[in-house]
C-alpha positions in Angstrom: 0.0 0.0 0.0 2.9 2.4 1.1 4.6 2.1 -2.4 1.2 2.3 -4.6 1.1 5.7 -2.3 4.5 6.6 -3.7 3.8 6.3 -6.5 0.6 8.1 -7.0 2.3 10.7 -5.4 4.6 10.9 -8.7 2.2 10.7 -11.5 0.4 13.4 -9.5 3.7 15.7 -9.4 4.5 15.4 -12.9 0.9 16.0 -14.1 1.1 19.4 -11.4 4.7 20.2 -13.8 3.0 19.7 -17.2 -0.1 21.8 -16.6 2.5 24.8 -15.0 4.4 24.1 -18.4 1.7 24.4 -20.5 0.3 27.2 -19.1 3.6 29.2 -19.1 3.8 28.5 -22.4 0.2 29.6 -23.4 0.0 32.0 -26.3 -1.2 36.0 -25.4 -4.8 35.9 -25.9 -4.9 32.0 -26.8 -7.2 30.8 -23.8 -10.6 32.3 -25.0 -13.1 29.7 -24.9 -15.4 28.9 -27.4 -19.2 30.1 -27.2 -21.8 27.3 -28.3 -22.8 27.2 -31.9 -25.2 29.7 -32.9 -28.4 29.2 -31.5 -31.0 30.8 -34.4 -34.4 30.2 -32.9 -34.6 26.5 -33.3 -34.4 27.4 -37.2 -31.4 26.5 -39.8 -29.2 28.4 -41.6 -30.2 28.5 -45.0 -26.5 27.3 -46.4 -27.8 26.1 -49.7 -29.1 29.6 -50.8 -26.3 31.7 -49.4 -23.6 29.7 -51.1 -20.2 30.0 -50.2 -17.1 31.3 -48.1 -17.9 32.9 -44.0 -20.1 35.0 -42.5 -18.9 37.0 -39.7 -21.3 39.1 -37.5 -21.6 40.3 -33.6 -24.6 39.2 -31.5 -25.2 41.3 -28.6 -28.4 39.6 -26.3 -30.9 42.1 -25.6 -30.0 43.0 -22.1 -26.4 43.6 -22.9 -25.5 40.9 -20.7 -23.6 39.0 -23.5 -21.7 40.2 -27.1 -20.1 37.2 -28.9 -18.7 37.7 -32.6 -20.0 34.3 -34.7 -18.5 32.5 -38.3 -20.7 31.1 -40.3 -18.8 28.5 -42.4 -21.4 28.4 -45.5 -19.3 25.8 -47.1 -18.9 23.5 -43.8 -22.2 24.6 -43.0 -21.2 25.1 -39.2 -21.1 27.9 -37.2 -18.6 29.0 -34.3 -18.1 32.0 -32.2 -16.3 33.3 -28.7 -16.9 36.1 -26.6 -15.8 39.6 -27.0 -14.8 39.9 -23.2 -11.3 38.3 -24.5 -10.1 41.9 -26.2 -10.6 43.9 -22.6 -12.0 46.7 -23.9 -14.9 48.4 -25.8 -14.6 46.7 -29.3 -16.7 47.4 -32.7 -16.1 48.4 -36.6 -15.6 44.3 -37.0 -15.0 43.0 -40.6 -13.3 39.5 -42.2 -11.1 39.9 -44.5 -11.6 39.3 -48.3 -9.9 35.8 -47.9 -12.4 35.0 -44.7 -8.8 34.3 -42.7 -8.7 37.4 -40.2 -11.2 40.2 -38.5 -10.5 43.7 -38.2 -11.8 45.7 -35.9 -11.7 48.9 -33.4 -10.7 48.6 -29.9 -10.2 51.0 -27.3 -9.3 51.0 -23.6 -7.4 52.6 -20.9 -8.3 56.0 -20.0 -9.2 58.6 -20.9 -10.6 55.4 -23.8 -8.3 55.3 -26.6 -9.8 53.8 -29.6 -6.7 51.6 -32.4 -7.3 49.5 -34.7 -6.8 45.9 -34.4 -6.9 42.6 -36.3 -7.3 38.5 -34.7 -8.2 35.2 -36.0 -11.3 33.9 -36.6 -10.7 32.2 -33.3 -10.3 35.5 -31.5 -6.4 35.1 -30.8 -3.4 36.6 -31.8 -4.8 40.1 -31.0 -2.7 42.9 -32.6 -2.8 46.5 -33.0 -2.2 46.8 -36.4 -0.4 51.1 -35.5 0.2 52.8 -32.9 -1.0 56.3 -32.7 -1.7 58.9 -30.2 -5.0 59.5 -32.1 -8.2 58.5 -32.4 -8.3 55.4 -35.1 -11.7 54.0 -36.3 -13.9 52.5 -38.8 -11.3 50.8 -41.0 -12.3 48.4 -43.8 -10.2 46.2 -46.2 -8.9 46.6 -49.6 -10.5 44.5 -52.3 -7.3 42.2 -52.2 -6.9 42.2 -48.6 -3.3 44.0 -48.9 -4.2 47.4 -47.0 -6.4 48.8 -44.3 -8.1 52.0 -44.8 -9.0 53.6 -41.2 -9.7 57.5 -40.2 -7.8 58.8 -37.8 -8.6 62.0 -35.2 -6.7 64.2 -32.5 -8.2 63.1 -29.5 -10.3 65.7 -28.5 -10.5 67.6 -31.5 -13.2 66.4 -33.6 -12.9 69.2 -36.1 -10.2 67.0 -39.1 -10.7 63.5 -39.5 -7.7 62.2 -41.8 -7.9 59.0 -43.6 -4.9 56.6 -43.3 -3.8 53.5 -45.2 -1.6 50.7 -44.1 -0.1 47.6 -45.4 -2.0 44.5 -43.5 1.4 43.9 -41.7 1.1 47.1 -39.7 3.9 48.8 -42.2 3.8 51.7 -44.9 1.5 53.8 -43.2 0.3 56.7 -45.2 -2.4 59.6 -45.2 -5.2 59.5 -48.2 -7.6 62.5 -47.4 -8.4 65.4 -45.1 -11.7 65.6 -44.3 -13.0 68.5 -42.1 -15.6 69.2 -39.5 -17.8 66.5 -40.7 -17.8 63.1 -39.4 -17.6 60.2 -41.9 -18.5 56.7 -41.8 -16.5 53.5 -42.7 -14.7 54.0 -46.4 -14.8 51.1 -49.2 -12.1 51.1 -51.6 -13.2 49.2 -55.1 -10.8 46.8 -57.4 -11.0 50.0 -60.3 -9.4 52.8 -57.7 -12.4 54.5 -55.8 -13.1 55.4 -52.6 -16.3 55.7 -50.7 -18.0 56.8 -47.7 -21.4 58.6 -46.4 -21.4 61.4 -43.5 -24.8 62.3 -42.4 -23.5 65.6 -40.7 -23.7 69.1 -42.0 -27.3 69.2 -42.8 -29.4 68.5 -45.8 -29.3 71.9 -46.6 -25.9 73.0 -45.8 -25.3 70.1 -48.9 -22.5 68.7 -47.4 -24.1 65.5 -46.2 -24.3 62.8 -48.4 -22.2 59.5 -50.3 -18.7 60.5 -51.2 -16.6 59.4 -54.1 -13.4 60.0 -55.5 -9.9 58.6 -56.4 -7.8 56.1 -54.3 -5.3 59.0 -53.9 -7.7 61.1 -52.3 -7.7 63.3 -55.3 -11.3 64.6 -56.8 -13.5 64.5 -54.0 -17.7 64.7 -54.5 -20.7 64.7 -52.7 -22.1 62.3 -55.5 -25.6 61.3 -53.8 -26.1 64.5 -51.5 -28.6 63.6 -48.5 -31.5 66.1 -49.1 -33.9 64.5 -47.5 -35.4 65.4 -43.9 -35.5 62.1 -41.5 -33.4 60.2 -43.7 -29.6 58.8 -43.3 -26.9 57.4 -45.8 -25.3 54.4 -43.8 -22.3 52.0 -45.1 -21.4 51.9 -48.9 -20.0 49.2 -50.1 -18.3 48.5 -53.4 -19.6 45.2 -55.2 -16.0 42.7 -56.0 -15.8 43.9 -59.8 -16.2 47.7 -58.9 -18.9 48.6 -61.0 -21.7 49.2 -58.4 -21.7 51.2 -54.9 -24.4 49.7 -52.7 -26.0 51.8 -50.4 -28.6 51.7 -47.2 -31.0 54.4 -47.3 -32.4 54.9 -43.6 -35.6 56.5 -42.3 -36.1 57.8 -39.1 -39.0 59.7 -37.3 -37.8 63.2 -36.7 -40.0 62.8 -33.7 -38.8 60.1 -31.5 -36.0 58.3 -33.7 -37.3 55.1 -34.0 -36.7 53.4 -37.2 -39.4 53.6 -40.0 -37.8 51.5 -43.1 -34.9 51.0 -44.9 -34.0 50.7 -48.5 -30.8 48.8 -50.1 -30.0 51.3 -52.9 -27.6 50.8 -55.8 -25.1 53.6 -58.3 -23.9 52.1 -61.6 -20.4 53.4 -61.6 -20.0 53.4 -65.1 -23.3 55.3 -66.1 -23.4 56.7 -62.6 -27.5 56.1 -62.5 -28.8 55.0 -58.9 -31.8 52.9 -58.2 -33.7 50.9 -55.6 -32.7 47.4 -55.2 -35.3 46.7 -52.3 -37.1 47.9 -49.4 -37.6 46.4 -46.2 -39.9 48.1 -42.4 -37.9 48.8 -39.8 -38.8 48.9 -36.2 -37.8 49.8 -32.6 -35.8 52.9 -31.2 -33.2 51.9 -28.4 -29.9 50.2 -30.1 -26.7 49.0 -28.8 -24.9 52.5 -30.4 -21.6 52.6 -27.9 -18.9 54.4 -28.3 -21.1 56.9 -30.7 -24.3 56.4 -33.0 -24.9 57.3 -36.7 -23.6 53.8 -37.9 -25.5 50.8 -36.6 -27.3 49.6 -39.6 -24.5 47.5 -42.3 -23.8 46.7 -45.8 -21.6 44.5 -47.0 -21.2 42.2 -50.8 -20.9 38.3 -50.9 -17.6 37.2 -52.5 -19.1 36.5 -55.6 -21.1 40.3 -56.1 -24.2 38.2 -56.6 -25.9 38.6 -52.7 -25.5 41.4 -50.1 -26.3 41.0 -46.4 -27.3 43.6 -44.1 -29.2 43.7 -40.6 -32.3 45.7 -40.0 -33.6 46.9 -36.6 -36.6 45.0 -35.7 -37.8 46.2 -32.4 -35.6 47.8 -29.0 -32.4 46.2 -29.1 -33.7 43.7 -31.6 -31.9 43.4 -35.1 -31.7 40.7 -37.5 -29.8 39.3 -40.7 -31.0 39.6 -43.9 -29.8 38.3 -47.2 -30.9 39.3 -50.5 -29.8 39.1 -54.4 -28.0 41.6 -56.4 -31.4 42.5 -58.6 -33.3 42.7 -55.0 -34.9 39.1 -55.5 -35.0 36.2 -53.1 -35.3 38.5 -49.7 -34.1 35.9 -46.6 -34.0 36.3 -43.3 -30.5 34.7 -42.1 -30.7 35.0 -38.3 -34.0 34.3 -36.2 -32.9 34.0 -32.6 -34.9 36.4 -30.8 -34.3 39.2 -28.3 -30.9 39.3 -29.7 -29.1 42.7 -31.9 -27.4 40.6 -34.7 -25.2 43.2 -36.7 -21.5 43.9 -38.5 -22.6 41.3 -41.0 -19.7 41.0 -43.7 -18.9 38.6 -45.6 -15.2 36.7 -46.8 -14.6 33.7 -49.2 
């Protein structure tokens, strides 16, 4: 009996000395666990219609309790997801990459809140600021080949010049694009044919400064293309389809009154004849959203790899907002996510 004691007393020593090894050897950021697969109202995910390559989009439950980011692997046809708690900090902006291999996203913590940008895995490790500035960086988005990161950057404090920044995906050649003054833009899209894009809904409809923006990928020949002139209505995330010939749009009304949301409209410009028309409208519900850091960009846009779909997530109800998936000529409307009381949102889409 003694020596079986011994013994014991051995194998339990040098399992004690493995478990210190491995867990001095633990990756940064590698021990997030793994949230269950998506839970989508006892429903599936209808893999066969939205073809191929991931989904990536952020649930938040409707008490603010939990925020997870989720994959949806359309050509495993499985789904996956952790928690956000693992970047310690207030995170948002999230987007996959073109090849579906890496999220991008905003992160900001300390204090006063300093807001960089940030890239991971799909697995939400290997965390890394992609620069370090003093400034305010936010709302970056991808380059068509997944090569560069677009971002604007802002003095902290001094909300007056927001400059937009480019940098290779490894953090290196960092370079400024565009000055932009005094009016707040949203997240840019840069298309394969050398165009950048983005919508501010500040300065006023009559002031004519708000609107969709356009011009070169050198920052050169800026226009208001699609000024904002009507009252009660927003311009939220253009996106440039794969090939470069189409800007898609969301169109946003909201009542003037109370701000709740009244309906929104997935609109589309033909670059090369620069006409603009309505690819569909959907109702919209509900007036309390999960909108920190700031609001005026809570509804998204975003192509599928192949320019034939777009997916986008409409406000349902308080804190309520779901997936949507519809075809290029605004046939074939489906609703992706069905889960309720959740906020599903940041929907974009890699191969």
């Amino acid at each position: 009996m003694k020596t079986y004691r011994y013994y014991l007393k051995i194998i339990l020593a040098m399992l004690l000395l493995v478990n210190i090894g491995c867990q001095e050897n633990e990756e940064p950021n590698g021990g997030n666990p793994p949230v269950p697969p998506i839970d989508n109202g006892g429903g599936d995910f209808p893999f066969s219609y939205l073809g191929s390559g991931t989904i990536l989009f952020e649930r938040i439950t409707s008490d603010g309790n939990k925020s997870n980011l989720y994959m949806i692997d359309l050509d495993q046809k499985k789904t996956w997801g952790f928690s956000e708690e693992i970047f310690e900090g207030i995170v948002s902006d999230f987007k996959i990459s073109p090849d579906g291999q890496t999220i991008l996203l905003t992160l900001g913590n300390g204090f006063p809140i300093n807001y960089q940008v940030h890239t991971c895995d799909l697995q939400g490790k290997n965390i890394k600021k992609l620069v370090s500035l003093e400034d305010q960086t936010f709302y970056p988005s991808w380059s068509p080949d997944g090569g560069t990161v677009y971002f604007w950057n802002v003095e902290f404090g001094d909300y007056d010049n927001y400059v937009l920044h480019a940098v290779g995906k490894d953090g290196l050649s960092l370079r400024p694009i565009l000055d932009f003054n005094q009016l707040k833009p949203g997240t840019v899209t840069v298309s394969s044919k050398n165009k950048i894009s983005f919508a501010t809904n500040q300065g006023g409809i009559f002031g004519g400064t708000a609107g969709i923006y356009i011009c070169n990928s050198d920052g050169n020949e800026l226009v208001n293309t699609i000024p904002l002139i009507d009252e009660g209505v927003h311009f939220n995330s253009p996106v440039f389809s794969p090939d470069g010939n189409t800007l898609a749009y969301l169109k946003v009304w909201r009542s003037w009154m109370d701000g709740s949301y009244q309906k929104m409209e997935v609109r589309a410009l033909n670059m090369n004849t620069m006409e603009e028309g309505l690819i569909i409208s959907v109702p919209a519900g509900g007036i309390m959203e999960w909108n920190f850091p700031e609001i005026g960009n809570l509804v998204y846009l975003s192509w599928s790899p192949d320019g034939k779909k777009l997916i986008f997530n409409v406000p349902q109800a308080d804190y309520v907002s779901y997936l949507y998936v519809v075809d290029a000529d605004g046939s074939n409307l489906t609703k992706v996510t069905t889960e309720t009381a959740v906020s599903d949102r940041y929907g974009s889409w890699g191969r």
